[in-house]
N, C-alpha and C positions, 0 to 999 in steps of 0.2 A: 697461567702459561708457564710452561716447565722450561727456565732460561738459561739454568748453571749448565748443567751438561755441553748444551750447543756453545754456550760461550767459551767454557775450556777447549771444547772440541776444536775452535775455530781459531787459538791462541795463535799460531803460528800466519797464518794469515792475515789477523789482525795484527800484528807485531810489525808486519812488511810497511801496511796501511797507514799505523800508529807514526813510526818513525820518521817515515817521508812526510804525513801528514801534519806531524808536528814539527815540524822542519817547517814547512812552508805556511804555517798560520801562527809560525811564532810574532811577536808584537813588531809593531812596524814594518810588517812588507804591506807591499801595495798592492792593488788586484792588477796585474798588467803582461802581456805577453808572455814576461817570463816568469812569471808566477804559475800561466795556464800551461808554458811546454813543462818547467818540472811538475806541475801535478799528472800530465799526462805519463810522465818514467813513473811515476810513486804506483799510480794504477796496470802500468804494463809489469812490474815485479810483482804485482798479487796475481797477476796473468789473467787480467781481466781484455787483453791483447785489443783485437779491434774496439770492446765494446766501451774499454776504457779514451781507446779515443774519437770515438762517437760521441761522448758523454764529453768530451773536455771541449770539443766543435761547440758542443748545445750551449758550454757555459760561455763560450768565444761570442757565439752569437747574441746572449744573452746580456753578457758586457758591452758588446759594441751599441747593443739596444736601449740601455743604461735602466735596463733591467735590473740587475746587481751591479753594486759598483766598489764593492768592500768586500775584503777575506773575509770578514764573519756570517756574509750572505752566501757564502761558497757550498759547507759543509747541508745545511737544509735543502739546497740545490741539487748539490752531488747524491742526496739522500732520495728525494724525488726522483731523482732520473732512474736512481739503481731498482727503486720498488715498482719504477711502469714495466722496466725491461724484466722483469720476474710476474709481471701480473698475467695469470691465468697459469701458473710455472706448476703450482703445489696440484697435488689428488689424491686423494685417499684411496686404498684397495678396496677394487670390485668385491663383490658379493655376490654369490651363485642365490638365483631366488629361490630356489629348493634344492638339499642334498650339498653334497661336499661342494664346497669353492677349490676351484686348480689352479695352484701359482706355480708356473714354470721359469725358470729359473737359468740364467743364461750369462757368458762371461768368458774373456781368456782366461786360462791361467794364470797364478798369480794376481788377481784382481781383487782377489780376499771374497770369494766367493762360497766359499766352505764355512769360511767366518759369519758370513752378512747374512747365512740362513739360519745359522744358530739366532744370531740376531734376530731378526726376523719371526724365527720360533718363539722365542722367549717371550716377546713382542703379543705375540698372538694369545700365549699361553696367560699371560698377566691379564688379558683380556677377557679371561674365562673361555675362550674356545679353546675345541679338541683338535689337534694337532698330528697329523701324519707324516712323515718323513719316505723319501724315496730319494733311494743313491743310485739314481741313475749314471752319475760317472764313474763306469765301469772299466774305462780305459785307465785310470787310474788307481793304484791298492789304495794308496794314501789316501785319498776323497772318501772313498766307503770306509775305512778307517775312522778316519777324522768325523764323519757325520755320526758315525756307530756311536764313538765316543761322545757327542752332543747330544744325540737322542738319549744316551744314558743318563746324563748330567743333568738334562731338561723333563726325562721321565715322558719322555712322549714316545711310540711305536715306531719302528724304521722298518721299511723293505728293503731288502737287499737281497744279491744274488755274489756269483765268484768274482772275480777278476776277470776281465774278457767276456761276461757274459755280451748278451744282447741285450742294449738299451731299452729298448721297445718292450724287450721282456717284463723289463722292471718294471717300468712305466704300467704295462697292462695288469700286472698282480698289485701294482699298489692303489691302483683306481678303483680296484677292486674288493680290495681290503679298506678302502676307503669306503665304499656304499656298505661292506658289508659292516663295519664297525664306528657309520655313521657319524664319522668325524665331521666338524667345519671345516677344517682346512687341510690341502692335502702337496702339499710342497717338494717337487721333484728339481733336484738338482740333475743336471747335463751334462756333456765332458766340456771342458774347456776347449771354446773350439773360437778359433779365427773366421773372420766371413771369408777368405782366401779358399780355404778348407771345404771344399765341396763337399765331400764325402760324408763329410759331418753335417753338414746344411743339412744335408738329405735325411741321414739320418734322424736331425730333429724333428723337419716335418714327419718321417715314418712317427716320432714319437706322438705326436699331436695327432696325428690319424688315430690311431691304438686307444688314445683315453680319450679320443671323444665318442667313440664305440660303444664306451662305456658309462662315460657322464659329458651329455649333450651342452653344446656352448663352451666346455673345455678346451684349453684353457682361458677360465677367468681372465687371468693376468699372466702377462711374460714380463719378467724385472730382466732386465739388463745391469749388469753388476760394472761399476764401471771405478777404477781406483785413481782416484782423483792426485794422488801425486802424478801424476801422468802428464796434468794441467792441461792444456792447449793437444797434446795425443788422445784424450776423452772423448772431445768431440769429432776427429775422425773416426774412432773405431763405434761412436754412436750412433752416426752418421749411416756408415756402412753396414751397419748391423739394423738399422731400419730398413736399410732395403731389400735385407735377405732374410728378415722373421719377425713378423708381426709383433715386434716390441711394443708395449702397453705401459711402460714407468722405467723410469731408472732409478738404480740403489747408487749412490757414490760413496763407495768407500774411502777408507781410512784417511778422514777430512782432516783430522787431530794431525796428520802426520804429515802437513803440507803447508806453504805458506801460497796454495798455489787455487786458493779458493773460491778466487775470483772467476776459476773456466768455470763456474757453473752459471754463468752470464751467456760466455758465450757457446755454451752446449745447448741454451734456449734458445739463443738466435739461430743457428741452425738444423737442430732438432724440433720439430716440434712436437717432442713427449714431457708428459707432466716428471718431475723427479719428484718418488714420493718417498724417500728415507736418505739421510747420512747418516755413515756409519762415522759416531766423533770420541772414537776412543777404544781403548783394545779389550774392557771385559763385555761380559755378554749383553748386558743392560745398556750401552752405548751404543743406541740405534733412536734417531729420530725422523718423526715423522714431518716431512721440510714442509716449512709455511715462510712467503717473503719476507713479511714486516720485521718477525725473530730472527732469520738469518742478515739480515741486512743492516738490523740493529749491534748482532753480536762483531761483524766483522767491523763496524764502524765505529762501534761504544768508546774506544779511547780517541780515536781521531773527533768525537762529538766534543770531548773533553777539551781537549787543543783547541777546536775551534769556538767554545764557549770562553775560553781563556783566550781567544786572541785578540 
């Protein structure tokens, strides 16, 4: 299991976790009231919000039950609860059973969404599959810019049209450039659009019409890009964006850059879509594919520390 990556990725949230947690399982405290409200603050600063004090109820009740009755029974406890509330969380990307797979690809701006496909690409390419690129955010120079210059870097194929073209357009020449040069994967970036943004709704589904015309059950997969310093703002605009496009996973970006990593708790609790990538770090190879047991170890790993030592 590939662990360094995620665990740098996740320093800064681990750091919040670390702190607090080593504060409160230092030697001689007691398991008692206020031992349970400050660990509930040490979990609200990784912005683990409600889910963190759901979890500090379960240990209240589990104290009064004399269930656990010692700081050293806390941390295996706290670790439990975090791995039920993430089970069934991870998935792996769909697979088209014949012909190109279509990841469409979705995000406000600014969500490091131009970043996460490079990723993403890079990702695939390491895997031996063939790789297609479509810049459909045509509303933007920058985006087709930006993508040109990864498909360059990555050696994979790009479609693109001007600035201002028509989305839809792109989308139908690259589906189709995808059957015709029989790639695996066929990856179209969107404009950065809000669910507020009607105009743009629309024109997403227009895009989803166009390339399934062309390759049936398209798209495979709609990643939802979502940039996890955001924390607790994640899980509205997850929220909202499943109810306006058939979102199929979420990517969280730039994990490495947040001590706020704990909202991937509560984007489960009120999402119910698998997150299958963080993004934990800023070059290209910094894209992992999320599993709970790893992530729940990497953000805990020194607070295990503190509480083996307490």
């Amino acid at each position: 299991m590939v662990f360094a990556k995620l665990f740098a990725g996740l320093k800064k949230t681990r750091d919040v976790l670390a702190a607090g947690l080593g504060r409160l399982f230092a030697l001689g405290r007691k398991l008692d009231d206020e031992f349970l409200e400050e660990l509930e603050g040490v979990l609200f600063a990784a912005d683990l919000g409600p889910t963190g004090a759901q979890i500090v109820q379960r240990i209240q009740e589990a104290y009064r039950r004399r269930e656990i009755t010692t700081v050293e029974e806390v941390y295996p406890f706290l670790r439990r609860e975090l791995l039920a509330r993430l089970q069934g969380c991870a998935g792996s990307l769909a697979r088209a059973p014949q012909g190109p797979t279509v990841i469409l690809v979705v995000g406000v701006n600014g969500s490091g969404k131009t970043t996460s496909i490079a990723k993403l690409t890079k990702h695939l390419v390491d895997q031996g599959h063939k790789v297609l690129l479509g810049a459909g955010d045509t509303f933007r120079a920058a985006a087709v810019e930006q993508l040109s210059l990864w498909a360059e870097r990555l050696g994979v194929p790009i479609v693109k049209q001007a600035t201002g073209a028509d989305p839809a357009a792109v989308a139908y020449d690259a589906a189709a450039a995808a059957l015709a040069r029989r790639v695996d994967y066929l990856v179209l970036d969107t404009a950065g659009r809000l669910h507020t943004q009607k105009n743009l709704m629309e024109e997403l589904k227009k895009i989803v019409r166009v390339v399934q015309k062309q390759i049936p059950g398209a798209p495979h997969e709609t990643l939802l890009i979502l940039d996890a310093m955001t924390g607790q703002n994640a899980i509205r605009q997850a929220a909202e964006f499943a109810k306006a496009a058939p979102i199929t996973g979420l990517l969280l970006a730039k994990m490495d850059g947040t001590a706020k990593g704990g909202a991937v708790f509560g984007i489960r609790e009120h999402v119910d879509l698998p997150v299958k990538f963080l993004g934990v770090g800023e070059t290209i190879d910094d894209l992992e594919p999320f599993a709970a047991e790893p992530f729940v170890d990497a953000i805990l790993a020194q607070a295990a520390q503190q509480g083996a030592g307490a």
